[in-house]
Structure formats: C-alpha cells, structure tokens
N, C-alpha and C positions, 0 to 999 in steps of 0.2 A: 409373539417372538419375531424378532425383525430377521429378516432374509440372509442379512450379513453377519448374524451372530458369528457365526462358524469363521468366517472372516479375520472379524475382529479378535477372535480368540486366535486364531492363528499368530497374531501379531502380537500376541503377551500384553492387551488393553487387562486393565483393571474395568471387569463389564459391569461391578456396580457403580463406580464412582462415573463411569462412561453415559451410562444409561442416564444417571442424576442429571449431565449434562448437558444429554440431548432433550431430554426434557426439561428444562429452562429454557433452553435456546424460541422452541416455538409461538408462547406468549408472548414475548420482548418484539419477534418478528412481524408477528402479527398485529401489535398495537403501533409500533415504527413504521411498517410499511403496508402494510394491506387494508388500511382504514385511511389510506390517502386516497385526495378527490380526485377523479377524470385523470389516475396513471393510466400511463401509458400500454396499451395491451402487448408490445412489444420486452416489459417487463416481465411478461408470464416463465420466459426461459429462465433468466436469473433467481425466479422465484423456484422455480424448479431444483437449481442446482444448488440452492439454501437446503432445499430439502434434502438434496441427496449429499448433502458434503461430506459426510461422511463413509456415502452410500457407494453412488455410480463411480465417482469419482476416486475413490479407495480403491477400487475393482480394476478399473483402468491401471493403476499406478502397478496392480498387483500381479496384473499382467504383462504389462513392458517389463516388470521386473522377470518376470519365468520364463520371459523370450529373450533372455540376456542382456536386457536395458539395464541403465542405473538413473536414479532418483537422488535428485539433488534439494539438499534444503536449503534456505535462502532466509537469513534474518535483516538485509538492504535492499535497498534500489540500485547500492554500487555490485553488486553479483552480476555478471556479464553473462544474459541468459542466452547469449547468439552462441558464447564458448561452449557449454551446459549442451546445449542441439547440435552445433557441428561434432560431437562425437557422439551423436545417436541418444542423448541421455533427457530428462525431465527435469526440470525448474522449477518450482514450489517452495512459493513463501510462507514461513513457519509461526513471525512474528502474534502477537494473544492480544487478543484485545477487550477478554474478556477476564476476571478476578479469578482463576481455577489455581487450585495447587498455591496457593501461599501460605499453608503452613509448613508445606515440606521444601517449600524454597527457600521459607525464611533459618531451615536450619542448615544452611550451604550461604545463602546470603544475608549480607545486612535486611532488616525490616525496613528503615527507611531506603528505599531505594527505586527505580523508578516502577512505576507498575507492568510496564512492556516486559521489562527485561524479567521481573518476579515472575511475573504469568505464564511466559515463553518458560522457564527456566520450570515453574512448576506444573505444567504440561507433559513434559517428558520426566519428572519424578514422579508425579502419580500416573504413568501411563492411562491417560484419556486420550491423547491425540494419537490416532491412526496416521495422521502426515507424518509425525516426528518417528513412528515405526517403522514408516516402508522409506523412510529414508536410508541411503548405505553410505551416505557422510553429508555434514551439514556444513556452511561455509557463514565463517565472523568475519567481520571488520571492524576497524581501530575507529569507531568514528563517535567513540565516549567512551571515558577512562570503565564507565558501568561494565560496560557491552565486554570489553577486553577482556575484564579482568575475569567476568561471569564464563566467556568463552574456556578461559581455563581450567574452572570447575568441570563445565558441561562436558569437555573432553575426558573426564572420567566415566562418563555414559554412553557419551556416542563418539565417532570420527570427527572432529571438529578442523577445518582448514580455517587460517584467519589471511585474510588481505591487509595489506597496511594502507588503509588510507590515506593518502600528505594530510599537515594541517594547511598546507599553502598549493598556490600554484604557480610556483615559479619554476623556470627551466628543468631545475633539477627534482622537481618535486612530480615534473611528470615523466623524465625518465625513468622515476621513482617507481610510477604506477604503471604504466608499462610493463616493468619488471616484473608486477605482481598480478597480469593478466596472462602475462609469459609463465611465468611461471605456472599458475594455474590451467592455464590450459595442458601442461606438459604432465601436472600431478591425473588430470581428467583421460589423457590419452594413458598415460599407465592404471588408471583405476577402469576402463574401459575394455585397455585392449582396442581400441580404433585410432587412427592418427587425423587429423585434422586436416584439412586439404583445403586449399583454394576453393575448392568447388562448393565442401560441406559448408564452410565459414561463410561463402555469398549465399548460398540458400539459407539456410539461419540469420543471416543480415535481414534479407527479403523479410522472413516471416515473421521478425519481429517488427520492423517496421511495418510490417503490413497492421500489427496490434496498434503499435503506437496511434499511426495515422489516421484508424475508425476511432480511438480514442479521442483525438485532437478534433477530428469529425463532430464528434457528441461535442466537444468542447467548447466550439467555434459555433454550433446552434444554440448552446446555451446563453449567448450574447444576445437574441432576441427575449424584447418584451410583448407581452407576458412571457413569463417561463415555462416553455414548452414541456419541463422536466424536474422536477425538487431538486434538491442538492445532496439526501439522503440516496434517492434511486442512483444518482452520477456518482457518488460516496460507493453506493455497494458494489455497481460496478467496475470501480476500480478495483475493488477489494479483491474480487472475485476475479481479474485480469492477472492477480497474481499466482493464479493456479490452477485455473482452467485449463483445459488443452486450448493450444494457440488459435488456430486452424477454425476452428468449430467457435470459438468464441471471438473471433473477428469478425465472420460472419454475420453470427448475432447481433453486435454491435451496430453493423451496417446498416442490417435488417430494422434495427430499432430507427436509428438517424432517418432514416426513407422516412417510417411514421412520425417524426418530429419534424422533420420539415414539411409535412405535408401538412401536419397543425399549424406552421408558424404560416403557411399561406393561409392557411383560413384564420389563423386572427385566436388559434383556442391556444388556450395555458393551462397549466396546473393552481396559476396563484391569477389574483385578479391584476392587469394590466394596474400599472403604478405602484405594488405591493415592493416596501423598500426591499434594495439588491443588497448581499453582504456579499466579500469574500473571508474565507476563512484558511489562518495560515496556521505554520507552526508545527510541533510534533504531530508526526503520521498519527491518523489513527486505523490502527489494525482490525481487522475484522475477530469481533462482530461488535467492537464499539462504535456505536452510532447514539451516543446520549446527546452530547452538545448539539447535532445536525438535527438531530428532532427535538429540540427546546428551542433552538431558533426556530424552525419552520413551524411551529405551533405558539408560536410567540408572537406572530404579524411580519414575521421575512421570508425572505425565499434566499439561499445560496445558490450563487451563481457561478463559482469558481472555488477553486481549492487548490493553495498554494502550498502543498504539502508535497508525500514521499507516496501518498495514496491518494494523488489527484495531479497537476502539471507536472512536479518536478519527474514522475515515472516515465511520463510519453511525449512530451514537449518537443526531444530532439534527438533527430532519427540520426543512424550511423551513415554515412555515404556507402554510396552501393555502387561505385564507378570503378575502386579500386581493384584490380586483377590479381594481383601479386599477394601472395598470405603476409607477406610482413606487415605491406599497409594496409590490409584490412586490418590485420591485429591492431597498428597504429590506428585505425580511424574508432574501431572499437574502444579501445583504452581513452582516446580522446574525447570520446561520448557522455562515456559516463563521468567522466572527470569534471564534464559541464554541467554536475547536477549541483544546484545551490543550495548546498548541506550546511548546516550551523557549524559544524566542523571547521569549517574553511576559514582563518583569517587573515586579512578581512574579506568581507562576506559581502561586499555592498552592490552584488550581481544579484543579490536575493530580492535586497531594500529597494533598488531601481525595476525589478521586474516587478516587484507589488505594487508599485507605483501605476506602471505602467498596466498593471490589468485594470484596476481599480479604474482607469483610462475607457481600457477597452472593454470591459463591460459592463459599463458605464453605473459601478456600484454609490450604493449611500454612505458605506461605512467597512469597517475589517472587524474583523476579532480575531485575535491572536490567543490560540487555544495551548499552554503546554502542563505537558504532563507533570505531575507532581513527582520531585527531582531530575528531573530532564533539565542539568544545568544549562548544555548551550545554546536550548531555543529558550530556556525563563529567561537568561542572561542575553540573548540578542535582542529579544523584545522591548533592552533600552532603544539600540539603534532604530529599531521599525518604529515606537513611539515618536525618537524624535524628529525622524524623516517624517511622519505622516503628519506629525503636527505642524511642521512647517508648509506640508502644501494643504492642508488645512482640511485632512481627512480625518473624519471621527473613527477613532478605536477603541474598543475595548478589550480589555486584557484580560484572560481568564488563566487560573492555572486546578488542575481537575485532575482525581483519578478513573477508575473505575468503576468504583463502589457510585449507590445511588444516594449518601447520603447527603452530598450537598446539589441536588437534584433544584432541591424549593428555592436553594440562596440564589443558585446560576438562573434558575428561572425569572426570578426576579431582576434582579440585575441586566439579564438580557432584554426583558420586555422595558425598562426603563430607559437601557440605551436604544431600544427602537423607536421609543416614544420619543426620546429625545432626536431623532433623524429628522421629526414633524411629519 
C-alpha cells in the first residue's frame, strides 16, 4: 500500500481507476527514458520526481493549501504564473498527455475531438488526477474554439476562470489582453485575500525568470554537437518545469547545464557526433506523451530543439524586471506573454520566421511538424511552415497523431525514411 493512499483518498481520487494508472505509467518510462545511452546523471532528480508525481509533489500542494495557500490550475503557457506568486499562491499545469478517461469525456464531448482536451477533460471525470483535486480554480483560454467551449462544460465540476485570448495583435488587441491579466489578478487577490504589490509582482518576475533562463541555459548547450542531451530528457524537462516548485527546480536545471557543459568540453554526447539534427514543432505535447520524441531518437536522430508550448515558446522571453511601478510590471507581464507564437494568432508569421531561424541556429538536418489529431490551427498552419520551409529548402515532414499507440509501426516508418532521406 503506497504511503499516500490516505492522501489520495482525502482528495475524492477514484483509487482503483488511479492505482490502473500509476501502474502503466512505469513501463512506458522506463523503456522511453531509462534504457538511454551515457544520460546524463544529472537526470536522476527528474527521474525522481516522475516517481513521485503523484507522490511528494501532491503533499506539497496539500500543504500550501492547510497554510492558506491556493492552487492554481493551468491548461496554457498564456496563464501568467508571475500573477499566480505575487499573491502567495501555486501554478500547475493540468493539460493530459496521456489517453485516460475517454469514455466519460466522450459523454460531455464530441468523440472526435482533439486528444488533449478529451483526456484533460477525462481526468477530472474519472477522478485520477490528484492536480485537478487540490486545485481550488482552474484557469481557460480562448485559444481553440475545442478548449472554450469544453471550458464551459468543465465549469460544471470545477471553478473554471477563462482569459480571452486576441486572435491578433494589433493595438487594440493588446489593450485587449491587458484587461484580461488585470482582471485576473483582481479575481486571484479576491480568491486570496492578499493584494498584489510592487514588491510581490518583482519577486515573482525574478523567479520565474530565474526558471526561464536555466531553461534557455539547457537550450543554448543543446546547439553543440554531439548532443550533450536527447530531446526526450529536454522534452521531460520542460514537462515537469510546469509544475515543480520553481525554486528547487531552477536549481536542478543549473545543476544539470554545469554537467553538459562540462561534456561538451570533453567532446562526449548522447548521440554519435554527426547523427542527423531535427527540430520539432507544433502542438505541445503534455506530459507523459513522449511517443513521437522516442521514435525519432530510436530511429537514427537526435532532437535538438522544440518549437512548441512544452519546449521555446514557454521560456524563450523573459518579463523585464527594471520596472518599479505595479502598472508597468503588469504592462510588461501582459506584453510577454502575448509574444508567445500560438497558432492562435493571425497571422502567425513570427512562428514560421522563428523556425527558420532555429533550424539556423542549431544547425538542424530537417523539422517535423507534429499535430495533434483535430488540433485544427497547428494541422491548418502546417500549410504555411511547409511552404516557408520549402522555399528555403528545409526538409519537413508532417505528422498528425494521437495518443493511442496504434499508428506507432506507420510513424515509425515514415520517420526512419525521412531520416534516411536527410543521407
């Protein structure tokens, strides 16, 4: 009997369908990530807190809560986790990245629909996820007709706040968003009880940037060949950057970059010096989906970069931290996030010139453009990345995938022929 039972029950988990799920998870993990060559020993922490994710990390959340914290849930990278800390409270991202609860989501939702939003959505109906329990309101945004509309059911279950996203970014469309970080922080001080200060808002700036910037860290050593690192272990740790404590996992982060740099002075990789470089764009993928990241890497590639909402677009670009005055923090906040190149947006062509430009700078062989099966506006953007990339004469291929493993053999396939085809 696990330690946290008593726990878990407290929180109204369904412990058979819970237990079914903890036990799936450790196989998958251990054939993905613990049967890779010469990882890095700096990886042991994040493997630790796989373990415990349900564990240490639920304990934690369950004690800021009894010390009059609150617990915030998060299905974006547009959730402004600096607002979430200046009034004392936690950040944690909720988004599934795994097939749980799709029968009881498909009776609230359509079946066809994307897999993120079913899984998220059938998470908190079959009470498996201890996150979506110790949460005491969850926060949406507009940024797919899916996500909105689904937001409106969920709000039968839990406190659901939504953000409006713009679809654009012109003048008005960032007054626009503004409005909906003001606001938000106004709903977070009355669900609190604390007010927001100058002071809390720059220490919250600070510590998330302090996240970003060991991210970007790990980032920026990834640009050496050989690859000091897979693209799976840089995958988990973003995953897992979305709901850690800050603090303690910047840290680790750091801890990790010291022993990757200190490999890439000696010349050692995980992959063999010249093994071709991808990046990989397109719909996030959530933890604990790592299938496409381990079919490439077991295929003849290494990933080097990850132009997604779970790899640059989350830690790319830091808030200023010069401003004194609460308004323009708030301003510089709202204007941060608003520079994340979401499919959302059009047009969008800050995305298509930034993959360009990595594919540059880390000096890749090819992309692959991963999206999710009905995830209309990254399938639908993937004309524009097509035909930017074919003009500057970068090979892509284009996947679209759910969850399930059953087109596992086809992607396999496919992917080893586009790498073969790199020469």
């Amino acid at each position: 009997m696990s330690r946290y039972n008593e726990m878990w029950r407290s929180l109204g988990l369904d412990m058979e369908a819970h237990d079914q799920l903890l036990e799936a998870l450790p196989p998958t993990y251990h054939d993905v990530y613990l049967t890779q060559f010469g990882r890095p020993a700096g990886m042991k922490y994040f493997d630790f807190v796989v373990n415990e994710v349900h564990g240490l990390r639920i304990q934690e959340l369950q004690e800021h809560r009894e010390a009059g914290g609150k617990v915030i849930g998060a299905f974006c990278v547009f959730v402004p986790e600096e607002i979430v800390r200046a009034v004392g409270g936690i950040c944690i991202g909720l988004c599934s990245g795994i097939d749980v609860g799709a029968a009881e989501a498909e009776k609230v939702l359509p079946r066809n629909i994307c897999p993120l939003i079913k899984s998220s959505m059938g998470f908190k109906l079959t009470k498996v996820c201890p996150y979506f329990e110790s949460c005491d309101m969850v926060v949406g945004e507009t940024t797919c007709d899916g996500k909105k509309k689904a937001f409106e059911i969920l709000n039968d279950y839990i406190p659901v706040h939504v953000m409006e996203t713009p679809q654009m970014k012109k003048g008005r469309d960032r007054e626009l968003w503004l409005g909906e970080v003001e606001d938000f922080a106004g709903l977070l001080e009355r669900l609190t009880g604390n007010k927001i200060t100058a002071e809390t808002l720059s220490r919250s700036i600070r510590e998330v940037n302090g996240k970003r910037r060991a991210l970007m860290r790990l980032a920026e050593i990834r640009k050496n060949n050989p690859a000091p690192i897979s693209g799976r272990d840089s995958l988990l740790i973003a995953q897992i950057a979305m709901y850690d404590d800050v603090e303690r996992f910047t840290a680790q982060v750091d801890k990790l970059c010291d022993e990757l740099e200190q490999k890439v002075r000696d010349g050692d990789g995980v992959f063999p010096a010249g093994t071709k470089r991808l990046i990989v764009t397109g719909t996030p993928m959530a933890f604990p989906n790592w299938k496409v990241p381990h079919i490439i890497e077991t295929s003849g590639a290494v990933i080097v970069a990850e132009e997604l909402c779970t790899g640059l677009r989350y830690f790319e670009n830091e808030v200023p931290e010069d401003a004194a005055a609460l308004d323009s923090q708030m301003e510089n906040v709202a204007a941060r996030y608003l520079g994340i190149n979401c499919a959302v947006f059009t047009p969008n062509t800050a995305r298509i010139d930034r993959l360009v430009q990595l594919v540059e700078e880390y000096r890749a062989d090819g992309v692959v453009n991963c999206a999710l099966s009905f995830c209309d506006p990254y399938a639908i953007e993937a004309n524009r990345v097509e035909q930017t990339l074919k003009k500057k004469n970068i090979p892509l291929l284009k996947i679209e995938t759910g969850y399930d493993r059953e087109d596992a053999g086809q992607l396999k396939t496919r992917i080893e022929a586009f790498i073969e085809m790199l020469g």
